[in-house]
C-alpha positions as CSV (number, residue, x, y, z in Angstrom):
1,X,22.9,9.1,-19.5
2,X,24.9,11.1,-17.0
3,X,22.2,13.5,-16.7
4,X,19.6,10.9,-15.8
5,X,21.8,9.5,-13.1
6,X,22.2,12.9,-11.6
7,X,18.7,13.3,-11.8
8,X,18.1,9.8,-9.8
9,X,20.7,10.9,-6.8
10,X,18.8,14.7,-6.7
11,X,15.7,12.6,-6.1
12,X,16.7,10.6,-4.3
13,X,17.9,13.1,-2.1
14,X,14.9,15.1,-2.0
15,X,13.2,11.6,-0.9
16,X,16.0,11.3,2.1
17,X,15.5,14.7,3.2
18,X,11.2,14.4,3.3
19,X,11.7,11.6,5.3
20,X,13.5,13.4,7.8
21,X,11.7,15.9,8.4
22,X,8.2,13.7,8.2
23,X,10.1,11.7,10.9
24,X,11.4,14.6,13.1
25,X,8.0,16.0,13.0
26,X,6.8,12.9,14.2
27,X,9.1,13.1,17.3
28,X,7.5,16.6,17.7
29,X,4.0,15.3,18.1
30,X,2.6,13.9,21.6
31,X,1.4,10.4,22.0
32,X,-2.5,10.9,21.4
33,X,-5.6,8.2,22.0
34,X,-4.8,4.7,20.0
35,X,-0.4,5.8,20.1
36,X,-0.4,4.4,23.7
37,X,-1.4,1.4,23.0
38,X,0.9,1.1,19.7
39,X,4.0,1.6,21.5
40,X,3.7,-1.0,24.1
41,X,4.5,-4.7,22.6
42,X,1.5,-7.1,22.3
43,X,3.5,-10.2,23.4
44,X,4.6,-8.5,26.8
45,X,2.6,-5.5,27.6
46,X,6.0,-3.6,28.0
47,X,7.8,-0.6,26.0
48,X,8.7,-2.0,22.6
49,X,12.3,-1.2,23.0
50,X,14.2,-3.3,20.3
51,X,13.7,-4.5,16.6
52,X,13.1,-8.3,18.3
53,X,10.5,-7.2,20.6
54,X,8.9,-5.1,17.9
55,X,8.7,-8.3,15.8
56,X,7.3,-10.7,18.3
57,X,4.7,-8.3,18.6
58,X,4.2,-7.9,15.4
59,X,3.6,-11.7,15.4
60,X,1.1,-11.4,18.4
61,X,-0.8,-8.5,16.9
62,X,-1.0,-10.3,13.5
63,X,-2.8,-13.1,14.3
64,X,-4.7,-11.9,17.4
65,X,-6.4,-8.5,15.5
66,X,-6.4,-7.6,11.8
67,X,-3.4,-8.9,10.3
68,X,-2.3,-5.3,8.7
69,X,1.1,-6.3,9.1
70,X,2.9,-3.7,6.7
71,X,1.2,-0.3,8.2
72,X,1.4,-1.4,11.6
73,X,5.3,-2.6,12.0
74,X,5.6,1.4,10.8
75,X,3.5,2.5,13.4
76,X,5.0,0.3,15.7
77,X,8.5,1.8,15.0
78,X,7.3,5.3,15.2
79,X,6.6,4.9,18.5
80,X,8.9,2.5,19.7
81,X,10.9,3.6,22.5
82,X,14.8,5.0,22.5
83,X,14.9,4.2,18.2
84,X,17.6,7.1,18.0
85,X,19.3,6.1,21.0
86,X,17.8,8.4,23.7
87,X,14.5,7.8,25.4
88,X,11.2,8.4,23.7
């Protein structure tokens, strides 16, 4: 038993520490053709700059285009503006 939980938290880890590094070399890589127009909102035509905002345009982009909801909020977030705090 104790060796299966330290097995869960080593993975777990390993999962933790992928997706930072997937994430920081995301924040390596320049905006490129179709990432321009992901990180402006659809509701406002402005920098997504905020969870709400991301939402809203979530909403917008939902029922206006395809309705990929799940794949898009993730792409919305990668290139939404100051996530970390700084500006993207």
């Amino acid at each position: 038993m104790k060796h299966k939980r330290s097995s869960l938290i080593s993975l777990a880890a390993l999962m933790l520490v992928i997706a930072a590094f997937v994430t920081y070399l995301n924040d390596l890589t320049p905006l490129f053709a179709d990432d321009f127009s992901y990180s402006i909102s659809f509701s406002t035509i402005r920098p997504i700059r905020s969870l709400a905002e991301l939402f809203r345009s979530q909403y917008v982009h939902y029922y206006a285009l395809n309705g990929r909801s799940v794949v898009q909020n993730y792409g919305f977030d990668l290139y939404m503006e100051d996530r970390y705090g700084y500006g993207g």
